[in-house]
C-alpha positions in Angstrom: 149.5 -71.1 171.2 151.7 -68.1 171.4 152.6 -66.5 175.1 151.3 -62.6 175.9 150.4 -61.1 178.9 147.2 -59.1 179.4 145.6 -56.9 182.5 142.3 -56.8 183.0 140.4 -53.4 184.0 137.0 -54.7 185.7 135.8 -50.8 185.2 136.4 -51.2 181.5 133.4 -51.4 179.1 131.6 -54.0 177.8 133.2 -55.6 174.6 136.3 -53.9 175.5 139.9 -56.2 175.9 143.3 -55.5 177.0 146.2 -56.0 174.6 149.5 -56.0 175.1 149.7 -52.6 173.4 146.9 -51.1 175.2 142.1 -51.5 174.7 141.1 -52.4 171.4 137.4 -53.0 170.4 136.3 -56.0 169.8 134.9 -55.0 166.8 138.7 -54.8 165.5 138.8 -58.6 165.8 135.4 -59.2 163.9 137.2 -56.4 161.5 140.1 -59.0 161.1 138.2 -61.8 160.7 136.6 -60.4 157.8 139.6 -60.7 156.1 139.3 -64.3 155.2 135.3 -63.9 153.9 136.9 -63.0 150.2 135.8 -66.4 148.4 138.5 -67.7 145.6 136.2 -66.8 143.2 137.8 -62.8 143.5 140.5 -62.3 140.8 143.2 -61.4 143.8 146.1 -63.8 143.1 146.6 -67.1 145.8 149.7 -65.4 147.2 147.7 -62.5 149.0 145.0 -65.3 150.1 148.5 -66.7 151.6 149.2 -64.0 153.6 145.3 -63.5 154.8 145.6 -66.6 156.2 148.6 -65.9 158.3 147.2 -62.7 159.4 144.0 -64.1 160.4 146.6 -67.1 162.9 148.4 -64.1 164.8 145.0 -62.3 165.2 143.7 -65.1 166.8 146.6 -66.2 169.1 146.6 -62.9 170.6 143.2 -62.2 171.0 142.7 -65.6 172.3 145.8 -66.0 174.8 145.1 -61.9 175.8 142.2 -63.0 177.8 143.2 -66.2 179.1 146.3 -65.0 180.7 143.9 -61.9 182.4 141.9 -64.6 183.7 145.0 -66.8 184.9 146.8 -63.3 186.5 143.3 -62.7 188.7 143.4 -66.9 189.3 146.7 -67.0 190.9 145.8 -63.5 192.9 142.5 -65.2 194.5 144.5 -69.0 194.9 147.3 -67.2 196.6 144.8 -65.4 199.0 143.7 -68.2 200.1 146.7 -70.4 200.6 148.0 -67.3 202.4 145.0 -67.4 204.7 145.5 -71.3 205.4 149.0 -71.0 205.9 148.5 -68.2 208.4 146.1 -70.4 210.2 148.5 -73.2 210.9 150.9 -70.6 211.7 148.6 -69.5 214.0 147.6 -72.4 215.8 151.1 -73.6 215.8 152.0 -70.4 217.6 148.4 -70.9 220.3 149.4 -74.8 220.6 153.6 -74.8 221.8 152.3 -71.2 224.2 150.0 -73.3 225.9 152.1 -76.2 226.2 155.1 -74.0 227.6 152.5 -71.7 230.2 151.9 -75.5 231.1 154.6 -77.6 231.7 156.1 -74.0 233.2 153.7 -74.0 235.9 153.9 -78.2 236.6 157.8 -77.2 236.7 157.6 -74.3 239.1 158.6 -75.1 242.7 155.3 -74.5 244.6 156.0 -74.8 248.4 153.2 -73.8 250.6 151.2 -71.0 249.8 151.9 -68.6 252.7 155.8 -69.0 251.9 155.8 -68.4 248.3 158.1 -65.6 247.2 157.4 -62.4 245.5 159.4 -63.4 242.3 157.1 -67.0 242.3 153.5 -64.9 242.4 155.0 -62.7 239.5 156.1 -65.5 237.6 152.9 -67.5 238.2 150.6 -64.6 236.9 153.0 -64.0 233.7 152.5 -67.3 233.0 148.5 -67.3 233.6 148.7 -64.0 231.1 150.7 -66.1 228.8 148.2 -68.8 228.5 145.3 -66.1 227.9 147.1 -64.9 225.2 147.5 -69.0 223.6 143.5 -69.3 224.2 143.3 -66.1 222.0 145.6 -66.9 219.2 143.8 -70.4 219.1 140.6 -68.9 218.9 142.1 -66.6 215.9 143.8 -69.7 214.2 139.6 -71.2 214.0 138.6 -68.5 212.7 141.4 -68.2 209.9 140.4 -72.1 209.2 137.0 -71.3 208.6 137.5 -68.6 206.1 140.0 -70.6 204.6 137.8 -73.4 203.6 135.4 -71.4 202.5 137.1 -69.7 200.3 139.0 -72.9 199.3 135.1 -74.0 198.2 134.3 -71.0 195.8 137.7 -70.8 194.3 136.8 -74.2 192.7 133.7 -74.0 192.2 134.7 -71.0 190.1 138.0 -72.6 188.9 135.6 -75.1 187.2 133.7 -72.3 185.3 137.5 -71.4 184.2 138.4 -74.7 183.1 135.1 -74.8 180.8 135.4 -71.4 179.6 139.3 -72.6 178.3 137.7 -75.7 176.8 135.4 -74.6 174.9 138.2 -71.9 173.0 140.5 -74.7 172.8 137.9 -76.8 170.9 137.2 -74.0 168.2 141.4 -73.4 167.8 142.1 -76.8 167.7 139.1 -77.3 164.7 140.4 -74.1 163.3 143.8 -75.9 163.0 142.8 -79.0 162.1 141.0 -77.2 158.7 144.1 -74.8 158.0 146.1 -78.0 157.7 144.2 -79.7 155.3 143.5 -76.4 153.3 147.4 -75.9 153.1 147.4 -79.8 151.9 144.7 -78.9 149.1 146.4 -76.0 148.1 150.1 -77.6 147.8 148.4 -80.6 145.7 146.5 -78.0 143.8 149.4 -76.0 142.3 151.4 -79.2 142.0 148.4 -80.7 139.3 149.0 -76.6 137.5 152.5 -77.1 137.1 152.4 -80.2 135.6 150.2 -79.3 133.4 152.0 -76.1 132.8 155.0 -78.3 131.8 153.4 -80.4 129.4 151.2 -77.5 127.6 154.8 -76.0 126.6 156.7 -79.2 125.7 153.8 -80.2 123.3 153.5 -76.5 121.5 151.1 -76.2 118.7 151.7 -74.7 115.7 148.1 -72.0 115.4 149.5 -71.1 118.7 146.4 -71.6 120.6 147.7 -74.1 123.1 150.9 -72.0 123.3 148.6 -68.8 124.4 146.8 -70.8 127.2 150.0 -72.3 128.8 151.2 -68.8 128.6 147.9 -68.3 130.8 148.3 -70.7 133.0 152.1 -70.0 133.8 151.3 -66.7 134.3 148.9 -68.2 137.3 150.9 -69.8 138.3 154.2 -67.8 138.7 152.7 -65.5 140.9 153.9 -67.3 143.9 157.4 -68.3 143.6 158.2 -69.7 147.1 155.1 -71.9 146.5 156.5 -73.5 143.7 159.4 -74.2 145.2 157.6 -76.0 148.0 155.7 -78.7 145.7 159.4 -79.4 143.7 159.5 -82.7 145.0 155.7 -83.5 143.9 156.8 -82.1 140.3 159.9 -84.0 140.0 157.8 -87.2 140.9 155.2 -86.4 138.0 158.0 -85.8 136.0 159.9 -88.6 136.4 156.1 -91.1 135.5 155.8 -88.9 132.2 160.2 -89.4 131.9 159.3 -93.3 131.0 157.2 -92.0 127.6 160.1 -90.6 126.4 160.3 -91.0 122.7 156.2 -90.7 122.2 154.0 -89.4 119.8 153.3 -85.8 119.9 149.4 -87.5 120.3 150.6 -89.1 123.5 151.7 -86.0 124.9 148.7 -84.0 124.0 146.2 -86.8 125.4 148.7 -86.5 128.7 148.1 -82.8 128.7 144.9 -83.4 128.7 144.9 -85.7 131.5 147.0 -83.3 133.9 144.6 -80.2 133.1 141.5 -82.7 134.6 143.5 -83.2 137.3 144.1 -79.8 138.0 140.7 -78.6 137.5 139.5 -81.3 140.5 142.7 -80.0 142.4 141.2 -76.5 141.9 137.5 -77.7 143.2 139.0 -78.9 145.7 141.1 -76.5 146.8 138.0 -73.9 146.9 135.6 -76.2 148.8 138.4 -76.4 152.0 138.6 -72.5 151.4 135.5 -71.9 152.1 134.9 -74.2 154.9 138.0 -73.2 156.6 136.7 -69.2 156.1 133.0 -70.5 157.4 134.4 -71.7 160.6 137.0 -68.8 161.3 134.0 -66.0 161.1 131.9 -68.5 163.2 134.9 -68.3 166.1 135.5 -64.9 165.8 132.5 -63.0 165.2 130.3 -65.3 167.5 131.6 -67.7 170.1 134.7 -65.8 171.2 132.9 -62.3 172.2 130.9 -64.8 174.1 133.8 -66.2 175.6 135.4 -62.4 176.3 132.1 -61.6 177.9 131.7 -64.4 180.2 135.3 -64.2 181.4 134.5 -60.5 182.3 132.1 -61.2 184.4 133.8 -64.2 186.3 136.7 -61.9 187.3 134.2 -59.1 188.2 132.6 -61.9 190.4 135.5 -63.2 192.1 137.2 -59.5 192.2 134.1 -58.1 194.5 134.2 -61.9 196.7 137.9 -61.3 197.3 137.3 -57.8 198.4 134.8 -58.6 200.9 136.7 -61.9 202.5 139.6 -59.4 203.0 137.5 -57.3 205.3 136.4 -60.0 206.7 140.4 -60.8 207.4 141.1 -57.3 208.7 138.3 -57.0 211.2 139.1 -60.5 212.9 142.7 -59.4 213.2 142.1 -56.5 214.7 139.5 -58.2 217.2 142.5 -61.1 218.3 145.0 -58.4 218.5 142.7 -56.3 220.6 142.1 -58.7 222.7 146.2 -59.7 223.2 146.5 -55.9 224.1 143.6 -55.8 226.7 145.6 -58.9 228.5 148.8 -57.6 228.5 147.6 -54.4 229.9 143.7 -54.0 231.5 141.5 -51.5 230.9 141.5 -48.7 233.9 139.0 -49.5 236.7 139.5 -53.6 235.5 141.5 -54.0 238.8 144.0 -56.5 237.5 147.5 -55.7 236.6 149.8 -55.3 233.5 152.5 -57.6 232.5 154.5 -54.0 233.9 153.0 -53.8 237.3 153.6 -57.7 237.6 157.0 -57.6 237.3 157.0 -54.6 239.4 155.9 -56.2 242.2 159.1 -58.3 242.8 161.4 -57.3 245.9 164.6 -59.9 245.0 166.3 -58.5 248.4 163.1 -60.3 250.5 163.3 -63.3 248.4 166.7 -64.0 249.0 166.9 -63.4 252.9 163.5 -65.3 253.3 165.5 -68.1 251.0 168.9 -68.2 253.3 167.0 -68.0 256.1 165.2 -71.5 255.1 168.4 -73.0 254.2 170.1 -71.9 257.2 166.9 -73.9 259.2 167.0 -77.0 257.0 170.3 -77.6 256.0 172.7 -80.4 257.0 177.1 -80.9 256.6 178.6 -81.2 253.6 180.9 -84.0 252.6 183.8 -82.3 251.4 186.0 -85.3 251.0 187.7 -86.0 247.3 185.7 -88.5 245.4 188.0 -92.1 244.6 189.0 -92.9 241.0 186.5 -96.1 240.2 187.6 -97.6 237.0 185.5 -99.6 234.6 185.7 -103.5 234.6 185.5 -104.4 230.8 184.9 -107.9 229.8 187.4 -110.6 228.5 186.4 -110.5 225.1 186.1 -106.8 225.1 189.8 -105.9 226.6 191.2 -108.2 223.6 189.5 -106.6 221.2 190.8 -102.7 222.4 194.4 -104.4 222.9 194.4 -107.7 220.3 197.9 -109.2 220.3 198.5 -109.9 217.1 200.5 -112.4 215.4 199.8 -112.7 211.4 202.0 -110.4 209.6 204.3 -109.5 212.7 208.2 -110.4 212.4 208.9 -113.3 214.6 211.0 -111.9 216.7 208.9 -109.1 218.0 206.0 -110.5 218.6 208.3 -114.1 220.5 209.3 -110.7 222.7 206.3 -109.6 223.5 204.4 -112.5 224.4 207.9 -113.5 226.2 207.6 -116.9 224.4 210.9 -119.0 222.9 208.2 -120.9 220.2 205.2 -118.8 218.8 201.7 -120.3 220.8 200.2 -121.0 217.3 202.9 -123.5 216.0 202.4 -125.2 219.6 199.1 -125.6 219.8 198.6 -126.7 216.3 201.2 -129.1 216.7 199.7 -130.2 219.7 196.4 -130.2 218.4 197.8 -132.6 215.1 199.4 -135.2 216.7 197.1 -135.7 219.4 194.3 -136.1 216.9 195.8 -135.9 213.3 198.3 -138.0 212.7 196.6 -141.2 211.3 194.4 -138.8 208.9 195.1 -139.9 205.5 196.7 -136.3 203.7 197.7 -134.5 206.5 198.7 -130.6 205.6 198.5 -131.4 202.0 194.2 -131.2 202.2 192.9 -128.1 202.9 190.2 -126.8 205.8 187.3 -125.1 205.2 187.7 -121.5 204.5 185.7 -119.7 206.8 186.6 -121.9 209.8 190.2 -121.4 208.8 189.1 -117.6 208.5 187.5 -117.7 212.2 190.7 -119.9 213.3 193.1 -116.6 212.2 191.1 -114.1 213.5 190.9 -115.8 217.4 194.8 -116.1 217.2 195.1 -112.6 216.4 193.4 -111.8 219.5 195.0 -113.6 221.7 196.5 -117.1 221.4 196.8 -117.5 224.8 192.9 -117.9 224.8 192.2 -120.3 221.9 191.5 -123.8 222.9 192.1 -126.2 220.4 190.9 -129.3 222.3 187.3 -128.5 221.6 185.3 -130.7 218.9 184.3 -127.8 216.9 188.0 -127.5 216.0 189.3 -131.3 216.1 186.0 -131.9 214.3 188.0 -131.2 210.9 191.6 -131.0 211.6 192.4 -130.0 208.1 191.4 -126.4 209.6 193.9 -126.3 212.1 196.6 -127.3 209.7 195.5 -125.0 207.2 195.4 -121.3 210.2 199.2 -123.1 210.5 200.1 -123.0 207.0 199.0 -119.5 206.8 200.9 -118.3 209.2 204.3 -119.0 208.1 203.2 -117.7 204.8 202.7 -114.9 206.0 205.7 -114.7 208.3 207.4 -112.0 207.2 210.8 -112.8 205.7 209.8 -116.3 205.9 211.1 -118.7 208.8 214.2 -119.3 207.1 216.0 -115.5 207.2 216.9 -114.6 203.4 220.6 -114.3 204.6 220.7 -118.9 205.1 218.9 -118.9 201.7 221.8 -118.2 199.2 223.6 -121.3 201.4 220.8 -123.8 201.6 220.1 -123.3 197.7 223.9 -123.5 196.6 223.9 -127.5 198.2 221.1 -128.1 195.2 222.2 -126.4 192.4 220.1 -125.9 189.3 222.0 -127.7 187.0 221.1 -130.9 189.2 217.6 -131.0 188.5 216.5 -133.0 186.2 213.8 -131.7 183.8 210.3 -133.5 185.0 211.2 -134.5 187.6 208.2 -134.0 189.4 206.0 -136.3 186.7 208.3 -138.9 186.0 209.0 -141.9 188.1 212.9 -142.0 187.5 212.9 -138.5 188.3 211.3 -139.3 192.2 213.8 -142.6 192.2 216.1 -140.0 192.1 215.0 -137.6 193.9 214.5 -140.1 196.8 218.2 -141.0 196.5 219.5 -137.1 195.8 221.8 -137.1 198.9 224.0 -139.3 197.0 223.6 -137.8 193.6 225.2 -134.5 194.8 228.6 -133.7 193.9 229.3 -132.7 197.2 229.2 -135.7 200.2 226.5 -136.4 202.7 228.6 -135.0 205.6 229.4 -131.7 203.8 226.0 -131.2 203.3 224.8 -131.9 206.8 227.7 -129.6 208.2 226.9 -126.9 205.6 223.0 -126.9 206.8 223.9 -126.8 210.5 226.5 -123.6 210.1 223.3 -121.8 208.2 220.8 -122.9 210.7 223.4 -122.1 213.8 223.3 -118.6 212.2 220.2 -117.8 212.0 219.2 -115.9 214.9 217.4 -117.5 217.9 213.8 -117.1 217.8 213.9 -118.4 213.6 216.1 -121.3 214.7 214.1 -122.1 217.9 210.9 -122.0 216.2 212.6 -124.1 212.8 213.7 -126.7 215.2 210.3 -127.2 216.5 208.3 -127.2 213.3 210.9 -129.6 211.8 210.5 -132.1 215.3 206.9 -131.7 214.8 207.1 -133.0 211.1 209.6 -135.5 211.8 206.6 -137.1 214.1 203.9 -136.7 211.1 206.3 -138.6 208.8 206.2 -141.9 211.7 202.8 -142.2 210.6 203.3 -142.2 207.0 201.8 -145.7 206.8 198.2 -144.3 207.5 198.7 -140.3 206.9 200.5 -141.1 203.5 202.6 -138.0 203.9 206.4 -139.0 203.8 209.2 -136.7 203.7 208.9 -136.0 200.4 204.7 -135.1 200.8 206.1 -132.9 203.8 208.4 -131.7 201.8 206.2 -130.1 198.8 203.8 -128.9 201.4 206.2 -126.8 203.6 209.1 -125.9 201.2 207.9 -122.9 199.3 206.3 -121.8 203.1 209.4 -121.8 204.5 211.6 -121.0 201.9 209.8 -118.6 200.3 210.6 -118.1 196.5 212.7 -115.6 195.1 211.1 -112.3 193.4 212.3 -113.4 190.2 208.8 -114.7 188.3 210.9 -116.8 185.8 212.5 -118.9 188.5 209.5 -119.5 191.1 208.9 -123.3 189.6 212.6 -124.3 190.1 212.8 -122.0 193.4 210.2 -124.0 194.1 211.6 -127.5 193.5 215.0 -126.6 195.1 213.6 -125.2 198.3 211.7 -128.6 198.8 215.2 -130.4 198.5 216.5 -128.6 201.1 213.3 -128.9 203.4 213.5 -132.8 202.6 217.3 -133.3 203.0 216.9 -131.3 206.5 214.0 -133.6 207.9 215.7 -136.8 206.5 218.9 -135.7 208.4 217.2 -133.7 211.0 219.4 -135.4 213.8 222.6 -134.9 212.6 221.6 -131.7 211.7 220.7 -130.7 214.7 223.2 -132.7 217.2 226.0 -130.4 215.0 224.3 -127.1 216.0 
């Protein structure tokens, strides 16, 4: 349905409609209906039929939409009303409800000393407060009022918003019929002239000679031709027919003929066809117009009429019980004459500020006592254990060695000592020992306690020695991520250059000659077992003190571990895979980490195997 927008006059006459383009008769819309009454029996041609049609559509849509939107426009006047009136009632009675709580909890909050000593500002103050609560009671009483009138009108609006919805209804019913025959009629008449032209085509291919068949498809072209653009809209249907008769290429001029034939049957029950919709379609459009939708006009009239003269009267309704609440707001705030109670004015009038105050120091001056004037102390707050570690955590993962051996003023760090501890007073018969891992989250909870504080973490307890593999593994951590490693990058370069890359052996991690050798590298090497001992104490001796310190440690620790290789199965070889590449950390170059690797656990082997001499030099 098309969109317009009509005003209604409720002093306009019966019959009589608003237009977009100003009052039309509704006799002008019977007048336009009457269009479409010409049967198809008339001799005008099927284009200006056509255009009837369409004329008879925008007619329709106008009239039709002209009054609903007049009826919607009045609708949404009346609904607003009374939305406006509800809203204003909760407005209202919020407005009554917070004064009276305020007039309230102001006078429960009021200092209220005896009665014969109560100052002038207090009585003033009490009686403004006593006026404001008159003036709540009054707005609440207006809010009830609103409510009432809401409702009310809440009740007829839908009571005649139902009428409405049954007035639309029924038009939409006839329109939507109306539509519903239009589109088959435009289907009748599309199959209709696509049956004429086929027949058309085939009365001029076949061509008689006496000219009598050429005379009537001169006829029937004629007929046809008079609507161009509706030939062009059954093309496809032709080409289709066309392309059946295509196949009988080649026949008899009998065969054509009998197919001539054949399409003028068809195109005479097209034609009856075509003419029975016609007329139906016509029959129901007069029905609509001439009938039901002046009925329709009529009774929409008189609805808004209705509800016009209702809204009129509920709004003097509105006006008078304003005045009456704000009347009776202006009679509190300032009494009639001869009433013999005072105005908000005269009450704060009546307040002498100068007799307040001396009747207040003079109180003071009776009741009061000495004032401490001494400074108040500094008290500072006691924060718990956990709760001081965690605003100052000393943290230990990720910090150079030597700063954080400063700060905790330690020569070893606490981690490597209480692990140690921790392992060989509980570890060192486990089968594995720092080659199996712990469980991460324990070893996760392990870090996190040292990074507090490892002066507070208490290995000895069975939920740690429970699994030692997690107090090996919070160890291994940490010297991974020691920065710079434990061995200082400056002693790597001379630790490396005693294994050489050329010396190892390809697989010699898989194959069994390879380990025989390996076992036996220290006198493999070009250069002599003392060399190599004297070499590795000059690079430890210049490391500084709190990387050789904690190396020397580490290295005692492991020496221990390997005692028990018997039951832990971890030799200095094991030991050696485990804590090279954490010690010695691998260079940057990708290609090189496997033989990094394997040449940093040479070095981490040969210094535990010699670890005595090693030392005893330093």
């Amino acid at each position: 349905m098309a969109t317009n927008t009509g005003h209604a006059n409720s002093n306009a006459e019966p019959g009589i409609y608003r237009t977009p383009t100003g009052t039309a008769s509704l006799m002008s819309v019977t007048s336009a209906a009457s269009i479409g009454r010409q049967s198809y029996e008339d001799s005008a041609p099927l284009h200006e039929q056509q255009q009837q049609q369409q004329h008879h559509s925008q007619s329709a849509a106008q009239v039709d939409l002209t009054e609903i939107d007049v009826w919607r426009s009045g609708y949404a006047a009346r609904q607003i009303s009374t939305e406006s009136d509800l809203l204003q009632a909760k407005v209202e009675e919020d407005y009554g409800r917070n004064l009276q709580k305020l007039a309230q909890h102001t006078l429960k909050s009021m200092d209220r000393p005896n009665p014969g000593h109560q100052s002038t500002q207090q009585v003033s103050w009490q009686r403004l407060v006593e006026a404001h609560e008159t003036l709540a009671s009054n707005r609440m009483k207006f809010s009830i009022t609103l409510s009432e009138m809401s409702d009310f009108l809440s009740t007829y609006v839908k009571s005649k918003e139902a009428i409405r919805r049954k007035l639309r209804d029924t038009e939409q019913r006839y329109q939507k019929a109306i539509e519903e025959s239009e589109s088959l009629l435009e289907k009748a008449r599309a199959k209709y002239e696509a049956q004429c032209g086929e027949w058309e085509r085939l009365l001029l291919k076949t061509g008689k000679p006496d000219g009598a068949l050429a005379s009537a498809a001169t006829s029937a072209s004629g007929a046809t031709h008079s609507s161009s653009s509706a030939i062009a809209k059954t093309k496809n249907v032709g080409n289709a027919v066309s392309g059946i008769f295509g196949k009988h290429k080649g026949s008899t001029q009998e065969s054509l003929e009998r197919m001539g034939q054949e399409a003028g049957v068809k195109a005479k029950v097209a034609n009856e066809a075509y003419k029975r919709l016609l007329q139906q379609t016509n029959s129901m459009r007069r029905d609509f117009y001439d009938v039901q939708l002046p009925k329709i006009l009529a009774s929409v009239m008189g609805l808004i009429e209705e509800v016009d003269q209702f809204l009129k009267f509920s709004l003097g309704k509105y006006a008078y019980t304003y005045e009456s609440a704000i009347l009776a707001d202006a009679i509190t705030l300032k009494p009639m004459d001869g009433a013999g109670l005072p105005g908000m004015v005269e009450m704060i009038g009546e307040i002498d500020s100068k007799a307040d105050l001396d009747a207040y120091l003079m109180a003071t001056a009776k009741h009061g006592g000495r004032i401490n004037r001494a400074s108040i102390p500094y008290k500072e707050y006691e924060m718990s254990t956990i709760a001081r570690l965690y605003a100052s955590p000393k943290r230990i993962f990720g910090v150079p060695l030597d700063a954080q051996l400063e700060r905790d003023q330690q020569q070893v760090p606490l981690i490597i000592v209480k692990c140690a501890d921790a392992v060989e007073a509980f570890g060192l018969q486990n089968e594995g020992i720092y080659r199996q891992s712990g469980q991460s989250s324990q070893v996760n909870k392990l870090r996190n306690e040292f990074d507090l504080d490892a002066e507070v973490v208490d290995l000895q307890v069975n939920s740690y020695i429970s699994d030692i593999n997690n107090v090996t593994g919070v160890l291994k951590m940490y010297l991974r991520e020691l920065p710079g490693g434990l061995i200082p990058v400056a002693q790597h370069g001379v630790m490396l250059s005693y294994f050489p890359v050329e010396d190892l052996e390809p697989g010699v991690a898989a194959s069994a000659d390879a380990a025989a050798t390996m076992h036996h590298y220290d006198r493999d090497q070009d250069l002599g077992l003392a060399q190599k001992i004297s070499g590795m104490a000059n690079a430890i001796r210049s490391m500084p003190p709190p990387n050789r310190n904690t190396l020397a440690y580490l290295l005692a620790h492991l020496d221990k571990v390997q005692a028990f290789q018997e039951f832990n199965m971890m030799n200095s070889e094991n030991l050696s895979i485990v804590f090279g590449p954490t010690i010695l950390p691998a260079g940057n170059n990708p290609a090189n980490a496997a033989v990094d690797i394997r040449r940093s656990a040479k070095v981490v082997r040969f210094i535990l195997d010699n670890r005595r001499a090693i030392f005893d030099a330093i």
